[in-house]
NUTI-391704 format. One line per 10 residues: number of its first residue (from 1); their letters; for each residue x, y, z of N, C-alpha, C. Coordinates in pm, 1 decimal, always signed. Layout:
NUM = A = X Y Z X Y Z X Y Z ~ ...
end
This chain:
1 = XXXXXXXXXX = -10589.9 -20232.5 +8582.9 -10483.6 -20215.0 +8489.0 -10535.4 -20253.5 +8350.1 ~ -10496.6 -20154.0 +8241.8 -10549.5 -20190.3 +8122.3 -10468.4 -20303.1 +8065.8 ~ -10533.7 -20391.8 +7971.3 -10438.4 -20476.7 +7904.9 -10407.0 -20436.5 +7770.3 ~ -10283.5 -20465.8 +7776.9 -10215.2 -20458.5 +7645.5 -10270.0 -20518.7 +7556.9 ~ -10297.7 -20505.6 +7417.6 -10307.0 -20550.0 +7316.0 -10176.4 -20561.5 +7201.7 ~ -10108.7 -20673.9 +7166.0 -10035.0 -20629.7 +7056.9 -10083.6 -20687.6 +6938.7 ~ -10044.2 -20574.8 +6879.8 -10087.9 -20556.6 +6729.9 -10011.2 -20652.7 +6665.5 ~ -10001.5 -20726.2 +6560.6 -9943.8 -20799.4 +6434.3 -9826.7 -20714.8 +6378.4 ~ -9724.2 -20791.2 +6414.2 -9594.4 -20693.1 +6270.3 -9622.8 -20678.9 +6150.0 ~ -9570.5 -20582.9 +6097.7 -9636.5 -20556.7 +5985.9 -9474.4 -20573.3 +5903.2
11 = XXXXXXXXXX = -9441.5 -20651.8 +5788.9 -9371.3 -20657.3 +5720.6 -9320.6 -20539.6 +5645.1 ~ -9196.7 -20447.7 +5671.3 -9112.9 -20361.5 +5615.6 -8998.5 -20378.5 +5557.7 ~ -9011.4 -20324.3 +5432.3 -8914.2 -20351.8 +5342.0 -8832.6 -20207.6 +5356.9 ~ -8707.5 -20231.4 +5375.3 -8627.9 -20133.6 +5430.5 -8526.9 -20101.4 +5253.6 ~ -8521.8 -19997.3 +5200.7 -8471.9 -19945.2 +5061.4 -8352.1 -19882.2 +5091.7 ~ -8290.7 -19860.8 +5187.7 -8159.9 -19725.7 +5178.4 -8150.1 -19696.7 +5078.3 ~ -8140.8 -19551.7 +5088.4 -8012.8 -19418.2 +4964.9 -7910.0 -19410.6 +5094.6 ~ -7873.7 -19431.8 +4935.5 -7737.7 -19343.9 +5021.3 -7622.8 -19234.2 +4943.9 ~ -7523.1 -19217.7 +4999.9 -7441.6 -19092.6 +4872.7 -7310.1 -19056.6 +4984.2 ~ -7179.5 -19059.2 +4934.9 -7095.1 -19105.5 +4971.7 -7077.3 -18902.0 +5001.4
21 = XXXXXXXXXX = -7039.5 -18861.3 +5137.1 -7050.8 -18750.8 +5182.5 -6876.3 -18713.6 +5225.0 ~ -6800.5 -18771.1 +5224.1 -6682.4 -18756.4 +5308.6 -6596.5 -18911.5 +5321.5 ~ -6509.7 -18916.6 +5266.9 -6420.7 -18965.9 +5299.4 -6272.9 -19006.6 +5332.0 ~ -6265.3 -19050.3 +5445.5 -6094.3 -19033.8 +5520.1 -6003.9 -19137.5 +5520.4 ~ -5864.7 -19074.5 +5417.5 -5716.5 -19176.4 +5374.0 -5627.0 -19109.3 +5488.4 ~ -5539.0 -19218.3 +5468.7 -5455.8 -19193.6 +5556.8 -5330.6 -19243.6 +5472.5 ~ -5223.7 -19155.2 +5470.2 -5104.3 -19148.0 +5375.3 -4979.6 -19136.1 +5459.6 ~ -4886.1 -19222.6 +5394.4 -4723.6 -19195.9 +5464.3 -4581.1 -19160.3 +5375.9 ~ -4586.9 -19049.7 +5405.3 -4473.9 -18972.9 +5341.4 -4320.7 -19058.4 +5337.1 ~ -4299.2 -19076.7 +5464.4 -4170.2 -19175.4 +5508.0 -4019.0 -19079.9 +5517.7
31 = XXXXXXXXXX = -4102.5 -18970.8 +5598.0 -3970.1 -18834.2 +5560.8 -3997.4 -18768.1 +5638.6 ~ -3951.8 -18704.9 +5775.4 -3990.8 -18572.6 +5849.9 -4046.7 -18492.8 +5801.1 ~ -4136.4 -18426.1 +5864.5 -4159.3 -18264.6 +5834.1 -4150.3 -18117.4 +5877.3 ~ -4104.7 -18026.6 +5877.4 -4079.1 -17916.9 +5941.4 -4215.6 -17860.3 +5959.9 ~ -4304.7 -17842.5 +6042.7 -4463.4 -17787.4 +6006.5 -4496.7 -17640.8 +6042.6 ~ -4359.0 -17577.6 +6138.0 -4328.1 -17466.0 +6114.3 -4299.5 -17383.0 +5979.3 ~ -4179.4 -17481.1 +5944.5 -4149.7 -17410.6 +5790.8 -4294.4 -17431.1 +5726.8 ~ -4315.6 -17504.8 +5702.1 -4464.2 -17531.6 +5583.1 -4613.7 -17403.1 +5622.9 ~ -4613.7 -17382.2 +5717.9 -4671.3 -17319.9 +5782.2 -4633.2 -17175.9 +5778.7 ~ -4490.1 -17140.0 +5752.0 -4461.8 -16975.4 +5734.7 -4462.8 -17015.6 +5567.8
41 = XXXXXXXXXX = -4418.0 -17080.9 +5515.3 -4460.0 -17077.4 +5348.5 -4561.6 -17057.5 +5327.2 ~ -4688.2 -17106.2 +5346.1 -4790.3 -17139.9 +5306.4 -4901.1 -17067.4 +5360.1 ~ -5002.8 -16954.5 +5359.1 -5091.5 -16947.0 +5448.4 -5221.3 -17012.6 +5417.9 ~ -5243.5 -17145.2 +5325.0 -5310.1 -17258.7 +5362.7 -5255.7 -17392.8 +5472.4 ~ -5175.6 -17357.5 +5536.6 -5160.8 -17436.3 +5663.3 -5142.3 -17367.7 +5789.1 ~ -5216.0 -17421.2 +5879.6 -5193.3 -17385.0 +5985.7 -5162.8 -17448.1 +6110.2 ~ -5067.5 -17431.3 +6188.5 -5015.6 -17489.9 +6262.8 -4989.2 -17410.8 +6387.2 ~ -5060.4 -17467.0 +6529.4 -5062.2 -17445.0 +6615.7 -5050.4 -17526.8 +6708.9 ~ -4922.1 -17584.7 +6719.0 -4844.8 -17710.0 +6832.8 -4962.4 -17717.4 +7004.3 ~ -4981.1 -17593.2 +7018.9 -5004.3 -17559.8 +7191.7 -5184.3 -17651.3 +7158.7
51 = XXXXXXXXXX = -5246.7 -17610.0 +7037.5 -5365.6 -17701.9 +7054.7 -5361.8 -17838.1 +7001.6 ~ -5311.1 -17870.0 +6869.1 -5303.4 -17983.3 +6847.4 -5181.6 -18043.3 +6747.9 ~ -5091.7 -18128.1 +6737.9 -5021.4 -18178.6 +6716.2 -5003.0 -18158.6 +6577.0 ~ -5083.6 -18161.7 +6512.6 -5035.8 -18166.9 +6347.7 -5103.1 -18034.0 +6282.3 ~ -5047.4 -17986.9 +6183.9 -5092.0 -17922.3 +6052.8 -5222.2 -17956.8 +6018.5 ~ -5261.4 -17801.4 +5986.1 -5380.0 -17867.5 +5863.4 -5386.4 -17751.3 +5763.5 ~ -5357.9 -17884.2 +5646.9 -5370.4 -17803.0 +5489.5 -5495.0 -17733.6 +5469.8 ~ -5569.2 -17706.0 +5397.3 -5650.0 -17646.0 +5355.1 -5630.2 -17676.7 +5213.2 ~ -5720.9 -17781.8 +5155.9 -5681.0 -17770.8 +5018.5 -5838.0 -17712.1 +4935.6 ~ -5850.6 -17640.1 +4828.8 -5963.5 -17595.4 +4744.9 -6024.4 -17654.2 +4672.0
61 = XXXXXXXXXX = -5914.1 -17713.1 +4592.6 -6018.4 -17800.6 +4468.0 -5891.7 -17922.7 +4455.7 ~ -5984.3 -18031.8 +4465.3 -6076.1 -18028.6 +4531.2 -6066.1 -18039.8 +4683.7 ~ -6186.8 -18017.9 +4749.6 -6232.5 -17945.9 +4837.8 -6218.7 -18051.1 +4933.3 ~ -6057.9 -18044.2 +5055.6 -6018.0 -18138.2 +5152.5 -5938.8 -18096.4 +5220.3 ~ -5956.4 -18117.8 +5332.6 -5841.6 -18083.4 +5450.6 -5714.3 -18230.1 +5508.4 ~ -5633.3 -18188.9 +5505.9 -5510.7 -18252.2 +5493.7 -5413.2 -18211.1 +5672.7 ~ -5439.5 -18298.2 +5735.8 -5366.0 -18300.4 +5872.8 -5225.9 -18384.6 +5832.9 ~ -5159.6 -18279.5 +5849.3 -5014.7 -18304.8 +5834.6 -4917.0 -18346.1 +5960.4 ~ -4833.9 -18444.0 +5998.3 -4771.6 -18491.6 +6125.7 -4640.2 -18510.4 +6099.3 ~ -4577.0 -18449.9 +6203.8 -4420.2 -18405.3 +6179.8 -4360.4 -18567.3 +6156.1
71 = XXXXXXXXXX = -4408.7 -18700.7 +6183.5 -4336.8 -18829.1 +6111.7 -4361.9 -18815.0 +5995.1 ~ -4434.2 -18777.5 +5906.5 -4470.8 -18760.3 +5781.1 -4569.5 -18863.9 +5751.4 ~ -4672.8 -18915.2 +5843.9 -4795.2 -18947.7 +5830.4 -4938.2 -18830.5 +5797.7 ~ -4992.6 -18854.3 +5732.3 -5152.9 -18756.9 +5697.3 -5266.2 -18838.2 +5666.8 ~ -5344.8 -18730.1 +5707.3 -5467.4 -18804.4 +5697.6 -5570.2 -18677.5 +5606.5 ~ -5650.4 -18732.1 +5535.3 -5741.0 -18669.6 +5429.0 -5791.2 -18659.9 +5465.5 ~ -5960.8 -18631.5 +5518.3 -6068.8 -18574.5 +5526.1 -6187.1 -18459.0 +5444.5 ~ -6299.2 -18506.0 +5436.0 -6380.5 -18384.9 +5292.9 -6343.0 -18439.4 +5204.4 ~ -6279.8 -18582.5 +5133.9 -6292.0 -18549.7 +4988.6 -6394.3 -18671.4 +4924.6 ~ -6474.9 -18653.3 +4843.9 -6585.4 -18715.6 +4817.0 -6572.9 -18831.1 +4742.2
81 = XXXXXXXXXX = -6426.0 -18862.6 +4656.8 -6399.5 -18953.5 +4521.8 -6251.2 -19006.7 +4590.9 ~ -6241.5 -19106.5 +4558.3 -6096.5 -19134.5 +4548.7 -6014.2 -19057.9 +4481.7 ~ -6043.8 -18994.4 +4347.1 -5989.7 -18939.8 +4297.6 -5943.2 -18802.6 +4374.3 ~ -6042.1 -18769.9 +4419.4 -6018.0 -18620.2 +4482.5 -5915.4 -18636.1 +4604.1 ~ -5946.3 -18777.8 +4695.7 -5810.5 -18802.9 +4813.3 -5643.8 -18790.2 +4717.9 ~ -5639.4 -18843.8 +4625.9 -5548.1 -18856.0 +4543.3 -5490.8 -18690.0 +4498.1 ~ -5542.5 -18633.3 +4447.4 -5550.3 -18529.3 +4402.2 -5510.6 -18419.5 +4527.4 ~ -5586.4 -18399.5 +4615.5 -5529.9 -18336.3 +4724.8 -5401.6 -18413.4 +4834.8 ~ -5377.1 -18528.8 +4792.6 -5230.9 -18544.6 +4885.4 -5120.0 -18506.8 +4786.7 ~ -5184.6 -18526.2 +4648.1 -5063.6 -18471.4 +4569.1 -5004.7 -18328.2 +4563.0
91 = XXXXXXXXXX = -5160.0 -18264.5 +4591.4 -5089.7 -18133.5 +4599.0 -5023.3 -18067.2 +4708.6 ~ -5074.2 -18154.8 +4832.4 -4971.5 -18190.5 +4984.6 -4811.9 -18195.4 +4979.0 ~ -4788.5 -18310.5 +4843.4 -4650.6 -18357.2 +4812.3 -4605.1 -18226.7 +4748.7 ~ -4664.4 -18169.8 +4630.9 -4605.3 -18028.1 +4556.6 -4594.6 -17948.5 +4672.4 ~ -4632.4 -17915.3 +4740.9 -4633.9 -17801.9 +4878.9 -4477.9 -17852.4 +4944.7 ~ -4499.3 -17933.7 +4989.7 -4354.2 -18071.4 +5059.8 -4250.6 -18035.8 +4976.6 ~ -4257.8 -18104.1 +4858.9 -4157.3 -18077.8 +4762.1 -4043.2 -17956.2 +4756.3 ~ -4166.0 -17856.9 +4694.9 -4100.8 -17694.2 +4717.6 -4084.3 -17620.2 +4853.5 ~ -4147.8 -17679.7 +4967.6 -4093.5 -17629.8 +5060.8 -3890.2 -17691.8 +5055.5 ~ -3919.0 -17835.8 +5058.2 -3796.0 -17913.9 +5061.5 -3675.8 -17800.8 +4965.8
101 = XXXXX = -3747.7 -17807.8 +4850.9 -3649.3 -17745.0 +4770.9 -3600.6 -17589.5 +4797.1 ~ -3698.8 -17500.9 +4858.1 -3644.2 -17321.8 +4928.3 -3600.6 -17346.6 +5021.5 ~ -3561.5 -17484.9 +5105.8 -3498.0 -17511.4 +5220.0 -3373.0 -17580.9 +5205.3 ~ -3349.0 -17606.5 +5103.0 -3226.9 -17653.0 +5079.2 -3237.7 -17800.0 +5115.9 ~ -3284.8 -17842.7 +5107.4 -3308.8 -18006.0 +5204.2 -3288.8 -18088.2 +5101.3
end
């Protein structure tokens, strides 16, 4: 059997990069949601109960997807800045809003 030799550690200095790729908020409306209605308004949401439970927005700029839940909990995903989570739940709420308002609600 050969013998092992071990070698000496060799001291590594470990540097990370890094760069912030995605990050996920989670927001509460505090109001039902119809995700049917929002869903025939809108053809940036789509909603399909039989696979999974909530909505999802589709928002552009900036560039985030928005899972919408009939308690009126959501969750953000894709957006790179705080600013941008901000920015796309608001435009979640304008969507909400005017649905609320062509619904008489």
């Amino acid at each position: 059997m050969a013998e092992r030799v071990s070698t000496p550690h060799k001291r590594v200095t470990l540097k990370p990069t890094y760069h912030v790729v995605n990050i996920v908020a989670n927001a509460d409306l505090n109001t039902y949601l119809d995700l049917y209605g929002l869903a025939s308004m809108s053809h940036d949401v789509d909603y399909e109960p039989e696979q999974f439970p909530g909505a999802i927005l589709k928002v552009y700029n900036p560039k985030a997807a928005l899972l919408l839940f009939k308690n009126g909990k959501m969750i953000c995903t894709g957006a790179r800045t705080i600013s941008d989570v901000k920015k796309a739940i608001a435009e979640a709420v304008d969507l909400i809003k005017k649905y609320k308002k062509q619904a008489g609600r």
